[in-house]
Every structure is written in C-alpha cells, then in structure tokens.
C-alpha positions, 0 to 999 in steps of 0.5 A: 877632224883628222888623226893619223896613227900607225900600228904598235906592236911593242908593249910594255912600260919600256916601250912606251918610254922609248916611244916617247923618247922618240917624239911619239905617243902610245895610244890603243883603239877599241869598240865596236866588237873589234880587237882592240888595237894599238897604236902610236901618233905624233906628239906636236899634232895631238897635243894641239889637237888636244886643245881644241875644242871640238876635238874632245866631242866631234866625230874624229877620222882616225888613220891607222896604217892607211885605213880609215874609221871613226873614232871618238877621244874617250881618254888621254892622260898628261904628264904631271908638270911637262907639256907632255901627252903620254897616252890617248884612248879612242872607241870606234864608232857604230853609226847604227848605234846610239853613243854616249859622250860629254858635249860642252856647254856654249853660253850666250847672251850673259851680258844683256840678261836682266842679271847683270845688266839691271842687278849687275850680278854675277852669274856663275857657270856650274856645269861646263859641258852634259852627258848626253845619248844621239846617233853619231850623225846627230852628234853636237860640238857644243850646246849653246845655253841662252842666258838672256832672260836670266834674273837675279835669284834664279838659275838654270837647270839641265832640264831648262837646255833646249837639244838639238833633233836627235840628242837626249840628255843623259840623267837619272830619274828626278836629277836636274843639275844646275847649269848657272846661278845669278847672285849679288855679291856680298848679298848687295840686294838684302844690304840695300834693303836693310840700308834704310832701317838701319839709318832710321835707327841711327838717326832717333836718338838714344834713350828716346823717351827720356824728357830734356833737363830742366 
C-alpha cells in the first residue's frame, strides 16, 4: 500500500492546530538509525486507509517529497468523538533486519466445528491478532486460525497457531494465551445431565416410607 506525505518543518501544538484545520495530519517518521522525520498527510485518504485492515500490519511505501521507503503503522491517535486522525507514527524498515509487529488473527471453519454444529456452543474470540518476530519480506496480513476440530470444553491456545515460513511468535517463557474457548451457555451440558435426577426426585412421592391410612 501507498502513502503519500510531505515534509513538516513547523511544529508546535499551534502548528499541528492549523495544519488540521486545513485538512491535514501531522505525523513523524523514525528508525532505521535515521533522523526522525516529519511529516504531514491528507486527512480523507488515511483516515480510510485506517480502516483497512491490512494497513495496520503490511509493509507500507511511504512517499515523502517524492522519495520512496518503507515504513510500517507503529501508532496513530483519533479525536475523542469526531472522525478526525489527528496523528500517525510509522518506523522505517531494515529489510536485513528482524521486525516485531501485531498480526491479526483470520478464523476459519467455526460454523462445521463439532462445537457448534453437535453442541451448538458458543465459541468466543480472546485474542484478535499475536505478536510476532519475521524479516519484513516474510511479513503476514493475517493468520488464519482453523477452528474446525474444536469441541465443546476445549480451547485453542497460541502455541496451537500453525506460522507461516519465517515468522515466530513473540512470547515469554511458559506463556500460551488463549486464542478461543468453546462453551454451553448458561451451562446447557451439566443442565441437561442433571435433567433427569431431578425429575426422578420429583416423581417419588414425599415421605416415601410412610404406610397408607387405614
């Protein structure tokens, strides 16, 4: 995907007003043992290139001034109520060097799982995207999570996700997160059990040893 920016030699809160009052965003460039740089784009196309996605987790080619690099989205902040971006950060990318980034999660099969389609569970999504560690040419718009042999009791955990060739998850020793969970609501397996016992006890009448009048 394509950004295209040009440089910002105003700063200053003051300056960032204006700029936004004239349509455009401030935003700064960094990494890759450079100066930091920076800029300022138009609003309409980044805030809907915001909502895309991939944009969030792809390699981007920024334009500053007419010059190419690559960048990825490190940060961005919105006003609080108004559709309104008012500032982007992105990191300059070392295709030599390893990269750390957020990656969404792409879930697949749910519907023909033993889950739903047997137990009619509910299966719920903890994590929506992982951390993980690859080249920049290796980078993935998204992992996609095959929930088709999920049950109802069990989950999927993090260590469970299949990566693509060169990325590795990001993770502390002994941590696995849970990625889905598959469950009754309201307990509807354990209810269903009990169903019976407890219309055997309504059914034997009360003080059961009693013997019939006379």
């Amino acid at each position: 995907m394509k950004v295209v920016a040009t440089s910002r030699t105003v700063q200053g809160s003051g300056a960032s007003r204006r700029l936004r009052r004239s349509g455009k965003v401030p935003g700064i460039v960094y990494g890759a043992q450079k100066t930091p740089s920076n800029i300022e784009l138009d609003h309409n196309p980044i805030l809907l290139a915001l909502k895309v996605e991939s944009f969030h987790s792809s390699i981007l080619d920024l334009e500053v001034d007419g010059k190419a690099e690559q960048v990825l989205l490190r940060d961005y902040q919105m006003h609080p109520y108004k559709p309104l971006v008012l500032h982007v950060d992105f990191q300059r990318i070392d295709a030599k060097s390893k990269l750390q980034t957020r990656v969404p999660l792409h879930f697949k099969n749910q519907e023909i799982s033993p889950a739903v389609k047997q137990s009619g569970a509910i299966v719920s999504h903890i994590l929506n995207d992982v951390l993980v560690s690859c080249l920049p040419k290796d980078l993935p718009e998204f992992i996609e999570v095959d929930l088709g042999s999920l049950s109802v009791g069990h989950s999927m955990h993090v260590r469970d996700l299949v990566m693509p060739a060169g990325v590795t998850l990001v993770l502390h020793s002994g941590e696995n997160p849970t990625v889905v969970t598959a469950t009754i609501a309201g307990g509807g397996a354990d209810d269903a059990a009990e169903a019976p016992a407890a219309g055997a006890a309504e059914a034997k009448p009360a003080g059961g040893d009693a013997k019939p009048a006379a």
